[in-house]
N, C-alpha and C positions, 0 to 999 in steps of 0.2 A: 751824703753826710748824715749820721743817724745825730742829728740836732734837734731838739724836743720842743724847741719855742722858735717862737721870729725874734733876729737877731735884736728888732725895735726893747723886745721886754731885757732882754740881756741890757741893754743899752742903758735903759731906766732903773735898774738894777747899780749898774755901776755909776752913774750918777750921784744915788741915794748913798752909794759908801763914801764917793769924792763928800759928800759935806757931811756925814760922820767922821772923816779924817779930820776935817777941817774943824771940826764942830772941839776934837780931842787935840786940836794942837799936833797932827801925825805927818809924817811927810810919806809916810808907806807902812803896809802892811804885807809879812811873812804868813804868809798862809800856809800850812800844812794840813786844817781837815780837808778831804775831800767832800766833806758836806759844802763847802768853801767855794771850794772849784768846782762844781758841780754848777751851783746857784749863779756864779757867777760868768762864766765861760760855756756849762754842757760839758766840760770833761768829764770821761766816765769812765773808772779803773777801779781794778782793787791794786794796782801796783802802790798806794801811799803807804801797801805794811813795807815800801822800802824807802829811802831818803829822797824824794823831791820836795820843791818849795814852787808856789808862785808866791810870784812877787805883784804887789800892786802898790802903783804911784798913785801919790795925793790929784797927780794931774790924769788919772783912768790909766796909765799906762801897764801893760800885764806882759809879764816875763815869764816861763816855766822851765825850771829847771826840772827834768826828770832822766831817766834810764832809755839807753834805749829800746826793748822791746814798748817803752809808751808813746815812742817817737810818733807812732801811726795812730795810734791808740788817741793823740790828742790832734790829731788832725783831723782824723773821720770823726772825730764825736764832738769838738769841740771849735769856738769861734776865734781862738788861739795862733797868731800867726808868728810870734817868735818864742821859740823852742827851744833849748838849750840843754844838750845830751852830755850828761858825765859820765867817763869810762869806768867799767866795772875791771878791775887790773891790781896788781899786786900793789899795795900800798896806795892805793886812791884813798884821794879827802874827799867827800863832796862838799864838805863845810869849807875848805880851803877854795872850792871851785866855786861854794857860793860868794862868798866873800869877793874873788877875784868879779864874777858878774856884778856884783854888788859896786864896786870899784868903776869899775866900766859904766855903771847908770848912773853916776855922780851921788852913792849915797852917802858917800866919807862924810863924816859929821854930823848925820842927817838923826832922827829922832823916830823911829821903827817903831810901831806897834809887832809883838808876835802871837801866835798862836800856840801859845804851850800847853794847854789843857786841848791835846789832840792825839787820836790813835797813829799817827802819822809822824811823830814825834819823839820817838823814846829819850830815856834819860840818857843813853850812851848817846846818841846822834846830838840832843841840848846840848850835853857835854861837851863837844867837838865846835857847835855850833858857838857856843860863848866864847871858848877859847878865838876862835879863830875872827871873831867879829869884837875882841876887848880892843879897847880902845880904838877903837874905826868910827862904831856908830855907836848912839844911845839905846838901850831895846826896852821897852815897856809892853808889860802882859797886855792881849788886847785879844784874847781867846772869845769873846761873846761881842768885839764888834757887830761882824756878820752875821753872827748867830743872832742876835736881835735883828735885824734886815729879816733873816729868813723867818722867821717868827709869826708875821703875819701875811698870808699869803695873798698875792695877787689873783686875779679871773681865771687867769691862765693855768695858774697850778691850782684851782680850787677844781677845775675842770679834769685833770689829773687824780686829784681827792676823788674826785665823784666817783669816778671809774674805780678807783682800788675797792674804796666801798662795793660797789658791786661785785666786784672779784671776792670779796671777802663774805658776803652772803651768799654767794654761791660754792664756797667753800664750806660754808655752814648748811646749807642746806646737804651738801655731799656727803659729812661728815653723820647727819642726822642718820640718813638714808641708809647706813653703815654700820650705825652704834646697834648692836646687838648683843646675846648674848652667844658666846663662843666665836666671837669675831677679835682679830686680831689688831692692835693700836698700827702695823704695820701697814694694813690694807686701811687704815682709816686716814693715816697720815699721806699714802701713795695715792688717794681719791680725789683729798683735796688739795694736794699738790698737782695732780693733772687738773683738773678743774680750771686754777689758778692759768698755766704754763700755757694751756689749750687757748685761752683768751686772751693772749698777750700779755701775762703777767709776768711780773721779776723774783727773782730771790727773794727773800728779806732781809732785813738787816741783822736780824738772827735767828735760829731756828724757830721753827712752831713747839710750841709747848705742848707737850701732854703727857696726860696718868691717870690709871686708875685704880681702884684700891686703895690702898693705903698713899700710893705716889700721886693720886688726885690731890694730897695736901702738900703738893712741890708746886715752886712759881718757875721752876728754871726747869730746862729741854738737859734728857739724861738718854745715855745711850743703852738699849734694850726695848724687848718691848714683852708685852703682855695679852694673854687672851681675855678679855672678860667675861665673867662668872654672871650664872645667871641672877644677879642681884648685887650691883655693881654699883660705881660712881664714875665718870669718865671727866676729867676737866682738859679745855682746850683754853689756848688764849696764843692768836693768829693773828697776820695779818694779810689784808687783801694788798697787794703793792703792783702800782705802775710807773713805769715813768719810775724809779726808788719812792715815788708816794708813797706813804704806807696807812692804811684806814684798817684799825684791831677790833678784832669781838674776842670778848670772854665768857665763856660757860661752862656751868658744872653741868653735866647731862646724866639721868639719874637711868641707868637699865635695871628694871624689874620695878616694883613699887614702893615710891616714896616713903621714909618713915617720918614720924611728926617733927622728930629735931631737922632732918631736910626739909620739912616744909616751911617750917619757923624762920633757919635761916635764909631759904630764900625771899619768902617777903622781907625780913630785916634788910637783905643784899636790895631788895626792889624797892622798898622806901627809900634807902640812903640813896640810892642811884638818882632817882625822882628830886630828893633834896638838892644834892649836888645841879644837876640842871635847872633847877630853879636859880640857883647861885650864881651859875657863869653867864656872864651878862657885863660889857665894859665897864669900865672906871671901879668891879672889885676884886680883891686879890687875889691869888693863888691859894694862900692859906684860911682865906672865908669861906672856900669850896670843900678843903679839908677839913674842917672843924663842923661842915653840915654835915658831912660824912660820919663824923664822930660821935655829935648828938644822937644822931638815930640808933647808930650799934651799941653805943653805949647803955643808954637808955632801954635797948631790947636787950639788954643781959650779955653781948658779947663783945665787954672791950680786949678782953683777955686773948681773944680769938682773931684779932684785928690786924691788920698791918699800920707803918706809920707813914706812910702814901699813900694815893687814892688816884695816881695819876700822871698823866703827862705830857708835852706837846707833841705832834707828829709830824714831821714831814719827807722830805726826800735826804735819808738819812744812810750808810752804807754800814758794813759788816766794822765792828761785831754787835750793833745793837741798831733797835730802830728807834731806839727810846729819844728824845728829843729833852731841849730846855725851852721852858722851866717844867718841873715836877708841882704837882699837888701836895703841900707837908704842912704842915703846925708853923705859922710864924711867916709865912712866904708873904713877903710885900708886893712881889712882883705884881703888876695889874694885868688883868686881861682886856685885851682889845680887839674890837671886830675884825678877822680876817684868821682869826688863830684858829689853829684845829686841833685838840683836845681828843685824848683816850681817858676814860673813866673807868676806871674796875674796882668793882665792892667785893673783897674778898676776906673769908673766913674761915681759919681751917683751925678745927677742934682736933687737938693729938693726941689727949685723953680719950678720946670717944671713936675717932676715926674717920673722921665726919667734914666732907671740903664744902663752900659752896661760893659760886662766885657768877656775878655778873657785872659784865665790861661793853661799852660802847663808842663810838669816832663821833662827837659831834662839830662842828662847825660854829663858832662862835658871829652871830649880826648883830648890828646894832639895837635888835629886840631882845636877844639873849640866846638861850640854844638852841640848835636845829640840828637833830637826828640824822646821821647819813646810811642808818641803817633800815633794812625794809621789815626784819624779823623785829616784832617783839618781844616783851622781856618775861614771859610767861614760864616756869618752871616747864624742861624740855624731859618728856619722860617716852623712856624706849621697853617694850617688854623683850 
C-alpha cells in the first residue's frame, strides 16, 4: 500500500479534528479538498476534478464517496475502509446518492460543517448538492477547518519538507548549469524536471514558471518557449515536491552581464527578503511580515514595481496550485506558529524599462524564528 506515514500520525490527526468539531459545535464535516483527504486518510488522486465527498463524523468516523476508477485508487493509497461507488449512467445524482449515505449515517437533522472554497466543488455540483440536502440537515461553511490542522506541520511531514527542499536545490543547481546563451527554456525546464523525477519527486501543484526577456516579468507558467539571447534575464519560481510536499525557490538569473538597475534591485529583493526573516517568528502576523517587505522596496524607490503579497504557506497541496493558506498581504491578522512552512519571494518587475528581479525562499518557522531549508544563497546568479 503506497501509504506515506504510520497509521499512529493518521490517527492523531483525526483526533485533533474530533475536537475542532467539537470545539465548532459540528457533528460532521463534507470534505471535498483533496488537500483534506490526503492529510487525513493518505488518499491520493486527481479524480476530485470529479464529484466525491468524504464524510467525516464528530465521532472519527470517514466515509468516501467517490467514482469508480478511485475505488482502488483509495484502497492502495489510503487508510479508508468504507468506500462508496456512484454509477456514472444516464441521469445519475451523486448529490441525491450523497444524501441517501448521508441518511443511512444518521445525519438527518445533524449540523454539517462543508468545504465550499474547494477545487473539488464546483458551483454546478454546490448546486445540486444544496438542493438535494434542503431541509435534511443544517450546512455551515467550514472550508479552513482542516486547512488550519494542516497548517502547522508535524516531524513527520517536516521530514517530507526537508526532502522537497532538496529536490528543489537540485533543480536549481540543474537549471544553473543550463542557463546560457543560445539555450533553450525547453531543455532548461526538461533538466530540472528529470533531476526532480530521477529522486523520487512529484508533479507539482502547478507548473514551473519561467521567462525570459521581456516574459521574465510574468509570475504565471505560459505555453512556448524561448531561446536566450546573449544578454538575457531568465526568471524561474519552482518547486522541489515529495510526498505532494512542496519547498519553492525563486530567481531571476541574469545571462551575460548585469546592468546597475539589476544590481540595485537585487539587493532591494535581498534586503527585503532578510527583513521578512527577521519577521516570521510565533505570536506575529502574516501581514507584519508583509509590511517589512514594503518598507525596504519602498524606501529603495520601487513601490511602483511591487506586488501586494510577499508570500505564502506550503504544504502537501494538489493541482492546480501549490499555493497554501494563509498568504503574506497588508492587514493579515493571521499569526504565525512554529511548525508552518513559509514561501517568501521579493519580486519586482519594471515594465517601463524591461527589467524583472526576484528572489524567493521555503523556510521553516521554530520557536527561535526562521530557518532556511535551502542550501543555495541569495547572491545575484549571473551566467555568460
Amino acid at each position: 500500500m503506497a501509504i506515506h506515514f504510520h497509521r499512529e500520525e493518521f490517527e492523531r490527526r483525526v483526533r485533533r479534528l474530533c475536537v475542532a468539531l467539537d470545539a465548532q459545535g459540528l457533528d460532521g464535516l463534507l470534505l471535498f479538498k483533496q488537500e483534506s483527504m490526503y492529510y487525513l486518510t493518505g488518499y491520493d488522486t486527481f479524480g476530485f476534478c470529479f464529484f466525491q465527498c468524504l464524510y467525516f463524523g464528530a465521532d472519527g468516523r470517514k466515509v468516501l464517496m467517490t467514482r469508480a476508477p478511485d475505488l482502488r485508487q483509495a484502497q492502495h493509497t489510503s487508510t479508508l475502509d468504507d468506500i462508496r461507488v456512484w454509477t456514472d449512467e444516464a441521469g445519475a445524482s451523486p448529490a441525491l446518492f450523497l444524501r441517501n449515505m448521508l441518511e443511512e449515517l444518521g445525519c438527518r437533522n445533524q449540523h454539517l460543517g462543508i468545504e465550499l472554497d474547494s477545487y473539488g466543488l464546483t458551483g454546478r455540483n454546490w448546486g445540486a448538492v444544496q438542493s438535494a440536502l434542503e431541509s435534511f440537515c443544517t450546512l455551515t461553511d467550514a472550508s479552513e477547518v482542516v486547512t488550519r490542522l494542516r497548517m502547522v506541520k508535524s516531524q513527520a511531514e517536516l521530514l517530507f519538507v526537508e526532502q522537497a527542499a532538496k529536490l528543489a536545490d537540485d533543480a536549481l543547481d540543474e537549471a544553473v548549469s543550463l542557463a546560457r546563451p543560445g539555450e533553450n527554456e525547453g531543455r532548461i525546464l526538461a533538466g530540472m524536471h528529470s533531476v526532480m523525477f530521477s529522486a523520487g519527486g512529484d508533479y507539482p501543484g502547478n507548473e514551473f514558471i519561467i521567462g525570459s526577456g521581456r516574459d521574465a516579468l510574468l509570475c504565471r507558467y505560459h505555453s512556448g518557449r524561448r531561446v536566450l539571447d546573449d544578454k538575457d534575464q531568465l526568471t524561474l519560481e519552482f518547486a522541489g515536491v515529495y510526498r505532494h510536499y512542496h519547498a519553492c525557490l525563486m530567481r531571476t538569473l541574469i545571462i551575460g552581464s548585469p546592468c546597475r538597475q539589476q544590481i540595485v534591485m537585487h539587493s532591494v529583493c535581498r534586503e527585503a527578503l532578510a527583513a521578512c526573516r527577521e519577521n516570521v517568528r510565533p505570536g506575529n502576523s502574516m501581514g507584519t511580515v508583509f509590511d517589512a517587505h514594503t518598507e525596504v522596496m519602498d524606501e529603495g524607490g520601487f513601490q511602483a514595481h511591487r506586488l501586494n503579497a510577499c508570500g505564502y504557506s506550503l504544504g502537501a497541496t494538489f493541482t492546480p496550485t501549490w499555493m497554501d493558506y494563509p498568504m503574506f498581504f497588508h492587514g493579515n491578522s493571521e499569526p504565525i506558529a512554529a511548525g508552518m512552512v513559509l514561501f517568501l519571494h521579493m519580486i519586482l518587475m519594471n515594465s517601463e524599462e524591461g527589467y524583472a528581479m526576484t528572489l524567493g525562499e521555503t523556510i521553516q518557522v521554530t520557536e527561535a524564528g526562521a530557518v532556511r531549508l535551502s542550501r543555495h544563497g541569495t547572491d545575484l546568479i549571473v551566467r555568460d
